[in-house]
C-alpha positions as CSV (number, residue, x, y, z in Angstrom):
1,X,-31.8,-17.6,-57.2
2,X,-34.4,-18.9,-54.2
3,X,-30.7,-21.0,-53.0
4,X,-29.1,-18.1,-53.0
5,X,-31.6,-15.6,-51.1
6,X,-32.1,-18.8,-48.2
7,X,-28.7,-19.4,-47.7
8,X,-27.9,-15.7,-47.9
9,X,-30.9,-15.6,-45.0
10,X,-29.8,-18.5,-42.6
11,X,-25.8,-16.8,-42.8
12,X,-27.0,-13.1,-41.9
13,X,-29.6,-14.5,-39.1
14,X,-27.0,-16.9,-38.1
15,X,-24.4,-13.8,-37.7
16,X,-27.1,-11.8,-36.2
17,X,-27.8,-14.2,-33.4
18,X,-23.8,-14.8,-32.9
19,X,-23.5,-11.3,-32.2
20,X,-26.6,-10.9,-30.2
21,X,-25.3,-13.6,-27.7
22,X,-21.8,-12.0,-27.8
23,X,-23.3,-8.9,-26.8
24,X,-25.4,-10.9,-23.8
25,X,-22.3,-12.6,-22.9
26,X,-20.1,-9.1,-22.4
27,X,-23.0,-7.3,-20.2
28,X,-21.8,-7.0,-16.8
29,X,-23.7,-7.8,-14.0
30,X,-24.2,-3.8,-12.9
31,X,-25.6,-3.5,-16.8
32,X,-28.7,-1.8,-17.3
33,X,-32.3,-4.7,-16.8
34,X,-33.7,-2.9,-19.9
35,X,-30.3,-3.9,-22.0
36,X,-30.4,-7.4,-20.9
37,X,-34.3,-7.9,-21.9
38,X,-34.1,-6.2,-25.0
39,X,-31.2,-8.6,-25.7
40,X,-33.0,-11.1,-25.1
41,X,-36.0,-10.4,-26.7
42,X,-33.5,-10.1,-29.8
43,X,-32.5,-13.5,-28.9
44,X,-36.1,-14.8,-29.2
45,X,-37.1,-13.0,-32.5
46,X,-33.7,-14.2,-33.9
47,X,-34.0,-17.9,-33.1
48,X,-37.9,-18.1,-34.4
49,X,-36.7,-16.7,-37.6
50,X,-33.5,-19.0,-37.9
51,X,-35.9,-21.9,-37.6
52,X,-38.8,-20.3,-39.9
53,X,-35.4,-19.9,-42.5
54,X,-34.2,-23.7,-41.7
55,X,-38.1,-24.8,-42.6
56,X,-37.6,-23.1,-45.7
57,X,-34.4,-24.6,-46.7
58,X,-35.6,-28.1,-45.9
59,X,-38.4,-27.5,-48.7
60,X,-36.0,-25.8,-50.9
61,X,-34.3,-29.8,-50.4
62,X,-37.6,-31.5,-51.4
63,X,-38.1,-29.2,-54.1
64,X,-34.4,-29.6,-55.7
65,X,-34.9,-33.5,-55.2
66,X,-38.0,-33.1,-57.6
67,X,-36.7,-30.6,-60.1
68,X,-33.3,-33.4,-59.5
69,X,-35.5,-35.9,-60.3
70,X,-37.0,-34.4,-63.1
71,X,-33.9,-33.0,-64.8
72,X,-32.7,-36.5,-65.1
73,X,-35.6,-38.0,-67.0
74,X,-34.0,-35.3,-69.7
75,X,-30.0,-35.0,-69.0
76,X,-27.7,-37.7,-70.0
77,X,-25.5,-39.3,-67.4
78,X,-22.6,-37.1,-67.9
79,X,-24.4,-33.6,-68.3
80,X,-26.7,-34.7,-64.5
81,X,-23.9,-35.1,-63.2
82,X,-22.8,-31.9,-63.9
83,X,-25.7,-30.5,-63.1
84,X,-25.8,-32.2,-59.2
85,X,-22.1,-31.1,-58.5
86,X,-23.3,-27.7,-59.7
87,X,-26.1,-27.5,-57.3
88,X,-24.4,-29.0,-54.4
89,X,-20.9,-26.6,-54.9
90,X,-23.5,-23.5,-55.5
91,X,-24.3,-23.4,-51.7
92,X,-20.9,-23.9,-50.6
93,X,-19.6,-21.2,-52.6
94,X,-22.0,-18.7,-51.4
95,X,-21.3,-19.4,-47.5
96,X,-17.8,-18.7,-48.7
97,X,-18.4,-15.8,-50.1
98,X,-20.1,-14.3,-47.2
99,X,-17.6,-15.6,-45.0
100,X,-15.1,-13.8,-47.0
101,X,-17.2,-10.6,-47.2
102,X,-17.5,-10.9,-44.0
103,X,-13.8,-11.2,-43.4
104,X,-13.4,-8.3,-45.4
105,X,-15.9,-6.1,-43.6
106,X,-13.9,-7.0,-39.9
107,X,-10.6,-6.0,-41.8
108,X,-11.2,-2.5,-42.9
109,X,-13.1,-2.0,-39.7
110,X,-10.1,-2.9,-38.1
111,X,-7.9,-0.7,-40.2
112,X,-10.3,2.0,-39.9
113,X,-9.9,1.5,-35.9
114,X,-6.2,1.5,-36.5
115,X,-6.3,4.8,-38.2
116,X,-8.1,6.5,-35.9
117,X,-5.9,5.8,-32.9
118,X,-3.2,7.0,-34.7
């Protein structure tokens, strides 16, 4: 559960920050100083907390090394190593998922966008 809520964190600050600098990158130089520093400020906040959330997977690692370690004083060979490929798939599945949510969430605004110039 705590894999899935950190991953889940760095992938929505990660997005956050990508659209944050998108947004920077398409202000014009006649846009408002007030856009551009609150932007910014955005940019600052967003970065802090994407390094706070990359701390907290890094313990997350030392803390599934131990539990690893631990588990395998009690599984036999075969059923560890079902339980490593478990761990190690669980996180790529989840930045998939959100990638294909994400996906999903771009298509129907697209269609919606579609629709309305119709």
């Amino acid at each position: 559960g705590d894999l899935d809520k950190v991953v889940n964190l760095l992938l929505s600050l990660s997005g956050r920050l990508a659209r944050v600098e998108s947004a920077l990158g398409s202000l014009g130089p006649h846009a408002p100083a007030e856009d551009k520093v609150a932007l910014r400020e955005k940019q600052r906040l967003l970065v802090a907390q994407l390094e706070d959330a990359k701390e907290l997977k890094e313990h997350m690692g030392r803390r599934e090394e131990a539990v690893g370690a631990m588990v395998a004083r009690y599984l036999p060979a075969e059923h560890l190593q079902d339980y490593q490929h478990f761990v190690k798939m669980k996180s790529a599945l989840i930045a998939e998922q959100r990638e294909l949510e994400e996906k999903i969430k771009l298509g129907q605004e697209q269609l919606r966008c579609l629709r309305e110039s119709l």
